[in-house]
C-alpha positions as CSV (number, residue, x, y, z in Angstrom):
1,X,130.1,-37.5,50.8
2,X,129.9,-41.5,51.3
3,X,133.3,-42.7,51.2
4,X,133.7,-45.0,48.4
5,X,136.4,-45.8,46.1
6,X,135.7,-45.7,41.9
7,X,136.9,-48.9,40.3
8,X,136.0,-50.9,36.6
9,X,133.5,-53.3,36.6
10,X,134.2,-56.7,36.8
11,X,132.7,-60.0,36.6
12,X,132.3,-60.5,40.5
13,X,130.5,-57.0,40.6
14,X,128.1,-57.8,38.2
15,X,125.2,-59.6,40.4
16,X,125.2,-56.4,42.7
17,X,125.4,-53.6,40.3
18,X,122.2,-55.6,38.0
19,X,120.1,-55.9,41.6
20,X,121.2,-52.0,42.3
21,X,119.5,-51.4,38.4
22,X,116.5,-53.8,39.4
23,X,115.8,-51.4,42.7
24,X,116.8,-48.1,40.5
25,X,115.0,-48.8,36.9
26,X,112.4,-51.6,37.9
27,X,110.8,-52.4,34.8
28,X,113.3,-50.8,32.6
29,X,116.1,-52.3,34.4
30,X,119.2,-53.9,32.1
31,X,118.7,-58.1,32.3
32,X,121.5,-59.3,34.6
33,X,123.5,-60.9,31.8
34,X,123.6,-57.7,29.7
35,X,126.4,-56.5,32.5
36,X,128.4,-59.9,32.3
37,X,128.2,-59.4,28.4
38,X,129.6,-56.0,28.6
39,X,132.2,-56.4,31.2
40,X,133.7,-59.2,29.1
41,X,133.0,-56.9,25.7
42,X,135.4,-54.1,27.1
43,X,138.0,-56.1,28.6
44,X,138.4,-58.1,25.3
45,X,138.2,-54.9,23.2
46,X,141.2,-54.3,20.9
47,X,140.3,-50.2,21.7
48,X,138.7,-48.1,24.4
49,X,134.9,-49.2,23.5
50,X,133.4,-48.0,27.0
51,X,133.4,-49.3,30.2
52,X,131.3,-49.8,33.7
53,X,132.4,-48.2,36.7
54,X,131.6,-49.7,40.4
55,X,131.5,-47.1,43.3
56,X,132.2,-49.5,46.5
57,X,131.0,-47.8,49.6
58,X,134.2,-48.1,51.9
59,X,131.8,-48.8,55.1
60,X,129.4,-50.8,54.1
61,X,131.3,-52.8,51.2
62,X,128.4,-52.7,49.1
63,X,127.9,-51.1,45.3
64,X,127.0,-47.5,46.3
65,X,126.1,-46.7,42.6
66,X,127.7,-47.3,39.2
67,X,127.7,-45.8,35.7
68,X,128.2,-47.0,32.2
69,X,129.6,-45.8,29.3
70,X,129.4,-46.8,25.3
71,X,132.1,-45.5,22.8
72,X,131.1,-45.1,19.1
73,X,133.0,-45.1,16.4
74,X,132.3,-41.7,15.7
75,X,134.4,-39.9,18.6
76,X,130.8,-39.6,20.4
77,X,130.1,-41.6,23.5
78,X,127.2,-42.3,25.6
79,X,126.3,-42.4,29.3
80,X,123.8,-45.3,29.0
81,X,122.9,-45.3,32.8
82,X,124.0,-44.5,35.8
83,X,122.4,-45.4,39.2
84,X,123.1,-44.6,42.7
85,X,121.7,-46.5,45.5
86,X,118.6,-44.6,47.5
87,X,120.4,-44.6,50.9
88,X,123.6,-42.8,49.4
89,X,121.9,-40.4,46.9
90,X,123.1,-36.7,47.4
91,X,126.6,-37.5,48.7
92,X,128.2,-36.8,45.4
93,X,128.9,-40.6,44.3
94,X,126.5,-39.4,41.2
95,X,128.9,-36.5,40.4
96,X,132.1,-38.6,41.1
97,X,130.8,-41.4,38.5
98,X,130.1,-38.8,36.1
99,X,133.1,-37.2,36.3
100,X,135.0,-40.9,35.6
101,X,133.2,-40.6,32.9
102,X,134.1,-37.4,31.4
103,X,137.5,-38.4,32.6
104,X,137.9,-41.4,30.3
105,X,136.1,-39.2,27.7
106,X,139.0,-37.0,27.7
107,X,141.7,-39.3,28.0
108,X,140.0,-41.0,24.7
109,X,139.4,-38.1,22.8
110,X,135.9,-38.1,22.7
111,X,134.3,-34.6,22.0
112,X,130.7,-35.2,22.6
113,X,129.2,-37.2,25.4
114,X,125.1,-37.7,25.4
115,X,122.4,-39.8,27.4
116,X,118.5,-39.8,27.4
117,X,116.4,-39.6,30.2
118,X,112.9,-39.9,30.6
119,X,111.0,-36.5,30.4
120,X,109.2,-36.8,34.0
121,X,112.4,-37.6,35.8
122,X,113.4,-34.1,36.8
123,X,115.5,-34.4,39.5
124,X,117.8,-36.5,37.3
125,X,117.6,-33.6,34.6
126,X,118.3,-31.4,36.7
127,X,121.2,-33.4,37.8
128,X,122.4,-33.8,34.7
129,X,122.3,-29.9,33.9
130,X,124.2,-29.1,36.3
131,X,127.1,-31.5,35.5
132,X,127.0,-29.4,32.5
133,X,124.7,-31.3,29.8
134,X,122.4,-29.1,27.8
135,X,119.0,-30.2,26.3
136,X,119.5,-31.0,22.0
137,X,116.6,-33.0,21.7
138,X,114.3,-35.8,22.5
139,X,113.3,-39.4,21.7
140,X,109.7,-39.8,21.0
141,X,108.1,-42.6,22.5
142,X,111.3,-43.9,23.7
143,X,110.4,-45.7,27.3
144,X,107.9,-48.1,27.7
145,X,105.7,-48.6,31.1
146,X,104.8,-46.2,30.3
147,X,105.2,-45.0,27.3
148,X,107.2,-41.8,27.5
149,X,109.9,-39.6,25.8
150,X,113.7,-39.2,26.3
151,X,115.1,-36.2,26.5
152,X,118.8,-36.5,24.7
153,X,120.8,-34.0,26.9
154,X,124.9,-33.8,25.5
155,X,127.9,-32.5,27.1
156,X,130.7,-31.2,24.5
157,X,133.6,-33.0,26.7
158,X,136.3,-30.2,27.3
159,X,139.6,-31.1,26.7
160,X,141.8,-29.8,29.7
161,X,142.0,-32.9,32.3
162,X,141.7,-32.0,36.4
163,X,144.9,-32.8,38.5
164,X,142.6,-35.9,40.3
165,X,141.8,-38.3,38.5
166,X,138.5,-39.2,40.4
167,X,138.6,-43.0,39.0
């Protein structure tokens, strides 16, 4: 495992983690100012409404990956992306994001947590499956370039907490 150390998302962060979306998502990638917008959206929130979280590779002081999260007002929350730099993929930074995730889930009392993904991207399926999301439906026609459906994969947060908190 890459050594890195999980923290929120800040302002300063933001020009790495959108260049780490641009070389993850390419054409689907988030604009740059949609993670200054929701940086500032969080930290001025009244409530918990979601939050980004930076993994900072300890050695090469660079953003190793990161992962985002969207409250609703329904107690549900979504993973909206979550990228991991190619050079430190399959060190479990991926896993570690996703269980600051489920972390803050849990501490928020949010009992559902879902995502979409495109259909063809089965490694990050199979990912996801085996952090525990199951497949409850998809998203016709959901990505563009090309045009492809989501798969909405959901995760019914459980409630007991781990001893580490891996944030």
């Amino acid at each position: 495992m890459v050594d890195v150390t999980v923290v929120p998302c800040d302002e300063s962060l933001c020009k790495e983690v959108a260049a780490l979306e641009v070389m993850c998502f390419g054409a689907d990638a988030w604009p740059p100012e949609v993670f200054h917008t929701l940086c500032r959206m969080y930290s001025e929130s009244a409530g918990f409404r979601g939050q980004i979280w930076v993994a900072l590779d300890e050695q090469r002081r660079t953003v190793a990956g990161y992962v985002a999260l969207e409250v609703t007002s329904l107690g549900e929350a979504e993973l909206t992306n979550l990228a991991v730099a190619p050079a430190c993929r399959r060190r479990g930074i991926g896993r570690r994001l996703v269980s600051c995730v489920i972390a803050a889930c849990q501490q928020a009392g949010v009992e559902l947590l879902w995502l979409r993904v495109r259909r063809s991207n089965q490694r990050a399926v199979r990912f996801y499956e085996a952090c525990g999301f199951v497949k409850r439906g998809e998203f016709r026609d959901y990505y563009d370039d090309p045009r492809e459906d989501a798969l909405i994969l959901a995760l019914e947060v459980p409630e007991e907490r781990g001893e580490d908190d891996p944030c």
